[in-house]
N, C-alpha and C positions, 0 to 999 in steps of 0.2 A: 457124707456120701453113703449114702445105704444099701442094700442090699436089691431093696427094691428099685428106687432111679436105674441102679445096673441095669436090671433085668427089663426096665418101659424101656432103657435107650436101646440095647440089646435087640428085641423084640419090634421094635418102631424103627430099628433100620432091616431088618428083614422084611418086615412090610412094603417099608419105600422101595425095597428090590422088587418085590413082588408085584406091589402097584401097578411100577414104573414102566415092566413090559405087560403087564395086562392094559393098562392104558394106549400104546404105541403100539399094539398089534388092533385092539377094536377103533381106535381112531383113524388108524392105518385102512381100514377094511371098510368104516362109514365112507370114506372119501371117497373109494372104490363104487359104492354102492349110485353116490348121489352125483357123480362123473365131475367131482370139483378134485383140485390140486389138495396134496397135505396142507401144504401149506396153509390154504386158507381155510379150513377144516380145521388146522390147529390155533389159529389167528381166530377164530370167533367163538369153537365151543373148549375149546382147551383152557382158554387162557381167561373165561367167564367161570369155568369152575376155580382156576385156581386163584382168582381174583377172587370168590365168597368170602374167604376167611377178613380178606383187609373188607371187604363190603358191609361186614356183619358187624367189625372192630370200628370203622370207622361210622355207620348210622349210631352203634350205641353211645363212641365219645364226642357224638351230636348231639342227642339226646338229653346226654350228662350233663352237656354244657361247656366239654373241654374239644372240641372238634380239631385244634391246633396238633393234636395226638396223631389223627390223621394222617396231618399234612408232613409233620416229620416222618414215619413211618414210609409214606409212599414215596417220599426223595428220597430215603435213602435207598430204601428198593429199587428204585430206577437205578442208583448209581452200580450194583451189583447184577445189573440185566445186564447192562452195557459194560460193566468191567468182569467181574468173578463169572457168572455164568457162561458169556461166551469165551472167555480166555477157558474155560474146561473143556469147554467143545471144541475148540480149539487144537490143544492140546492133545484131547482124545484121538482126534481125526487127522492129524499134522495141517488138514487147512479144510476149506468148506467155500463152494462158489457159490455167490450168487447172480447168478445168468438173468434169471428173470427181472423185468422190468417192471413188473408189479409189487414184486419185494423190494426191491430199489427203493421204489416211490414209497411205499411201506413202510421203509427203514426212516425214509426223512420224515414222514406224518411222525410217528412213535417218537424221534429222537423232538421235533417239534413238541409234540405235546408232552414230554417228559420235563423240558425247560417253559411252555406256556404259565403254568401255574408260578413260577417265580415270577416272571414281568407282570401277572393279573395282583399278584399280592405285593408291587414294588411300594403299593400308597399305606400297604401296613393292612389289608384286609384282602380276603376274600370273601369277595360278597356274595347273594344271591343272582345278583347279575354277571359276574363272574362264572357263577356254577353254571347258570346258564348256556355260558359261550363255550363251555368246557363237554356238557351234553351233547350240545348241536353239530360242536366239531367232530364226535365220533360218530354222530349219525348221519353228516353229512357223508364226512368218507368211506362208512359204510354203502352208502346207498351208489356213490361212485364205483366203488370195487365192485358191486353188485351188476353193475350197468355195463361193467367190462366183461361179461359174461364168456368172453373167449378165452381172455386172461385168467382165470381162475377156475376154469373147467378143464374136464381132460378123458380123452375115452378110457375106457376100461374095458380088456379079453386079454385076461391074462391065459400065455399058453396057447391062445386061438382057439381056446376052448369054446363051445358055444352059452350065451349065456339059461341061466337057469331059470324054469317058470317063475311069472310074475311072485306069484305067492309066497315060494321058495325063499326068494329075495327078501322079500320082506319080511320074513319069517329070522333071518340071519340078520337084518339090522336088526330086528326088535333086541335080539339074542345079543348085537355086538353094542347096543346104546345101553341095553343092561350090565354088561362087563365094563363099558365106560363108566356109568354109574357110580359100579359099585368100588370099583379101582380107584374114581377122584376121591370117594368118600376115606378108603383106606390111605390114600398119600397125603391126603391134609391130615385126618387124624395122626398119622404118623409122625408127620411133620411136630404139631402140638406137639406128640409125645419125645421126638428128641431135644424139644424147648425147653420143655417143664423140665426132663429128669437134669440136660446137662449147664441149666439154671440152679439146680440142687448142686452139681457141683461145683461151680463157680462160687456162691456162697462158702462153699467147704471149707474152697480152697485160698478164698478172701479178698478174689478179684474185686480191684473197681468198681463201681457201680458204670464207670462210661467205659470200662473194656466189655462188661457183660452185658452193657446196648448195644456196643459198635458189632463186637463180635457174633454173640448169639443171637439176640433177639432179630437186629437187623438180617442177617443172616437166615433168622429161621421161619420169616415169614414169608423170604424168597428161599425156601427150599425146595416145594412142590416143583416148580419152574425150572431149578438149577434141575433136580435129578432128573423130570423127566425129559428136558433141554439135552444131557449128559446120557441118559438110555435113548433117545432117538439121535443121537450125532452118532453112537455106538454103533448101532444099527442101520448107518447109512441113508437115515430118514431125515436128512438137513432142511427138506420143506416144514415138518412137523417139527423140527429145532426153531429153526427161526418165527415159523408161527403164533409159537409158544411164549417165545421172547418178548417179539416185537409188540403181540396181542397182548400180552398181559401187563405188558406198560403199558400201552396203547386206554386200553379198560382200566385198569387201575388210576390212572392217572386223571383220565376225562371221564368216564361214570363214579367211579367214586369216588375221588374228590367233589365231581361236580356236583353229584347229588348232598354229600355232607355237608358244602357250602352253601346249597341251597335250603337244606332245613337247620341251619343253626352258621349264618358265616363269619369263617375262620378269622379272628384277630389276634396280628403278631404286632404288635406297634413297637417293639424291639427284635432285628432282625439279624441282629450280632451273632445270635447264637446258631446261627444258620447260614455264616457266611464261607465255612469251611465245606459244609454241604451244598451249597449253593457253588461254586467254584467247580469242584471237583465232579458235578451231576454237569456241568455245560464242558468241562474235559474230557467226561468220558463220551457225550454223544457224540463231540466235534473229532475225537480219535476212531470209533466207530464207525462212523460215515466215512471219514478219510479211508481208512485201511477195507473196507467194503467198496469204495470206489477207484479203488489201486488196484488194477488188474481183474474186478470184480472178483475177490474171495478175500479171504481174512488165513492169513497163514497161523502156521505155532508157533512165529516170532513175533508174529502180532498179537495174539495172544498173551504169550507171556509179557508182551508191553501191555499190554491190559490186566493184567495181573499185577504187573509191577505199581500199577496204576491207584488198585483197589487198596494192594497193604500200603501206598502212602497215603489216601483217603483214611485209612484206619490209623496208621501211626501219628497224623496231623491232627484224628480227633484224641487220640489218648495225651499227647503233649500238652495240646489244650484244656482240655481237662483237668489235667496234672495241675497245669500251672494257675488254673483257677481254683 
């Protein structure tokens, strides 16, 4: 443990603070501008920035040759959308409703396409005709959400102020898609950097090799997600939470998977070692959806049962581990 690691992990969560409200106040303000909900403002361009990193991981262990890299990485991310992430929101907020009918329907696409990829690869492949149905299904419901154009639109005069010359306007998004920008670039890098350094000290300190997957890695590739998920629940932006969520397993799951299996596709023909991820990723969406459709919101008891959810997902892969 050096001196350095300290100081990236030190320095890469300051950033993530930083990020995380520059991001939630310029996404906050695009939405405003283009008269759609956060929500779906943080459902399409939120959750495509913080999908690059698995998009970039996953084309290259296509590439390689090893694309099954992929496919673990993005389940278990799934499983930590639906349990760790919103159990903090949770948590933070003591509950969060969801009113809306287009997030509802939302919630079951996402929790669908999070479990689609296990039934496409039950014959031991995901093929390129696979990747295919995994493409089309986000574009298909893209182009639905889009067609609802009531649903997902929203005026904007905040204060009854009158609104500001055309050019004005566009002057302020140029200015708030640039601080989006530069904010996504700072929370992934960030993110990297509390991988890399608190990867140095799991080493140190001589963890595991499958506590230092369960816990960091997996963990750190849904980090972006969790904090800014965690700074917009704070901030009472629960459209831009759950956009963020449901979006970025939504994309993670059907663009890149789908695209990885379509240029190199994925072969597990041993699925053993994915039967505790497999289990645990159709527990967490089936609790999800229930406690989202119980009153429409998800309280802090619910929550912390999704929590409790996540460290038995974690403690069932270290036993197993163990005992292999």
């Amino acid at each position: 443990m050096t001196l350095i690691d300290i100081l990236v992990f030190l320095a890469s969560c300051a950033a993530l603070a930083f990020a995380g409200n520059l991001l939630v106040g310029s996404l906050s303000r695009i939405s405003d501008f283009l008269g759609w909900k956060e929500f779906t403002v943080s459902f399409f361009v939120m959750s495509a920035a913080t999908a690059l990193p698995e998009f970039f991981v996953g084309v290259s262990s296509a590439l390689r040759g090893v694309p099954e890299l992929s496919f673990g990485n993005i389940i278990g991310q799934s499983i930590i959308h639906f349990t760790l992430a919103v159990a903090i929101c949770a948590i933070l907020v003591k509950s969060f409703t969801v009113e809306s009918s287009t997030v509802r329907t939302t919630a079951w696409f996402s929790g669908i396409m999070a479990i689609l990829p296990i039934a496409l690869i039950a014959d031991g492949q995901l093929s390129r005709a696979d990747g295919v149905v995994l493409v089309v299904s986000f574009v298909i419901y893209s182009a639905w959400l889009f067609s609802k154009r009531k649903k997902f639109t929203s005026e904007y005069n905040p204060d009854g102020k009158e609104d500001k010359p055309t050019l004005s306007k566009f002057v302020s998004l140029m200015k708030d898609v640039g601080v989006f920008i530069v904010g996504a670039i700072i929370i992934i890098l960030a993110a990297q950097g509390i991988v890399s350094s608190t990867m140095s000290f799991a080493i140190t300190l001589g963890l595991p090799l499958v506590v230092v997957g369960a816990l960091i890695v997996g963990a750190g590739t849904a980090l972006p997600e969790i904090y800014f998920s965690a700074t917009s629940a704070r901030k009472n932006h629960a459209g831009l939470m759950l956009g963020n969520l449901l979006g970025s397993t939504a994309v993670s799951v059907s663009m890149v998977l789908g695209v990885v299996s379509i240029i190199d596709p994925i072969v597990v023909p041993d699925m053993s070692p994915y039967i505790i991820s497999r289990v645990f990723l159709i527990a967490a969406v089936a609790f999800f959806i229930l406690f989202m459709s119980t009153g429409r919101q998800i309280t802090r008891r619910e929550g912390i049962l999704l929590l409790i959810l996540y460290i038995a997902f974690i403690s069932a892969e270290i036993l197993v581990g163990i005992g292999s």
